[in-house]
N, C-alpha and C positions, 0 to 999 in steps of 0.2 A: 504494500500500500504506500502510496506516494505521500510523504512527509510534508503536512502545509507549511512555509515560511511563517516565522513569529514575527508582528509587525515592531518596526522601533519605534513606534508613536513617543512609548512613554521614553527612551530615549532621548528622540528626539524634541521633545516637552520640555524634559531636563533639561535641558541643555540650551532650550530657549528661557528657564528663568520661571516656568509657568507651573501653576499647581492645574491640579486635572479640573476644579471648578472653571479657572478660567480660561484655559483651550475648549472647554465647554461651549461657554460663551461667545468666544471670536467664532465660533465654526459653527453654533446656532445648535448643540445639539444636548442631551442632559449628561449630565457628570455618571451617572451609568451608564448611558452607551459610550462614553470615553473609556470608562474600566472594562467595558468590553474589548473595544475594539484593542487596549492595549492586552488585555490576557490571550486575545487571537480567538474568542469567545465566539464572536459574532463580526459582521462591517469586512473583515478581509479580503470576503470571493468579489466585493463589490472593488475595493481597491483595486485586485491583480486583473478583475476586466477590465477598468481606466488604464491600467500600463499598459497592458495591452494593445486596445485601443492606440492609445499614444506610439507603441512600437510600428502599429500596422499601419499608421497612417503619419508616421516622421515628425509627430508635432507633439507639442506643450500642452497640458492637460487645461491651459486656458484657452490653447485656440479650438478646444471641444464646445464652447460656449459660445453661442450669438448673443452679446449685448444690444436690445433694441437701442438707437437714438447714438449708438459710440458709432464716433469715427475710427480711424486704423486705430487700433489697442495704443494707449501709451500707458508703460508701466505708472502702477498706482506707485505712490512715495509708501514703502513700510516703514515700521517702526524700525527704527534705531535703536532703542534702548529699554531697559525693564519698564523705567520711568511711563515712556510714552505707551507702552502695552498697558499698562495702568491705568494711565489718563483717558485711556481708548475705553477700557473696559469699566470704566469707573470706580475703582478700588482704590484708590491713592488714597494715599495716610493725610486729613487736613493740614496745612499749612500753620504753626502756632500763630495765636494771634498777634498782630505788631502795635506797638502803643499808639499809634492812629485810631486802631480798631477799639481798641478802650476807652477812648475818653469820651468822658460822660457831659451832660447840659452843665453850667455855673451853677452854684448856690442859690436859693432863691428866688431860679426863673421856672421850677416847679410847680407842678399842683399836689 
């Protein structure tokens, strides 16, 4: 019996800095089908037919998609950094507050 390939998802997770919630989130799908697709559970056979695909036809599994309204594909700007994968996903740690944000009305001018 032909031995499935284990996927590197959670590898490659790792190694972009990401907890399985939030690869979750960027790819739209729930933190249990992430733990699947990383145990090789489930999600795989759909993978190795995209490469596939992608082998049999010489191209990038983005030019498998018609964007209506897009001219010639121009790479999207990725994140750079943890920071901005944060920012994207909304998790960032608040900013402490700066003594701007603190100051309160004068004395007096209260009710």
């Amino acid at each position: 019996m032909k031995q499935k390939p284990k996927p590197r998802i959670a590898l490659l997770r790792e190694k972009a800095g990401l907890t399985q919630l939030e690869l979750s989130r960027l790819v739209g799908v729930t933190e249990s089908t992430i733990q699947n697709w990383e145990s090789g559970r489930t999600g795989t056979d759909h993978i190795e037919r995209i490469i596939r695909f992608c082998k049999a036809l010489n191209c990038q599994v983005e030019d498998l998609i018609e964007y209506m309204g897009d001219s010639p594909k121009q790479p999207e700007a990725q994140p750079s950094s943890l920071s901005e994968i944060h920012h994207l996903l909304g998790t960032e740690e608040p900013a402490p507050p700066t003594s701007t944000d603190a100051e309160v009305a004068p004395i007096g001018h209260g009710k």
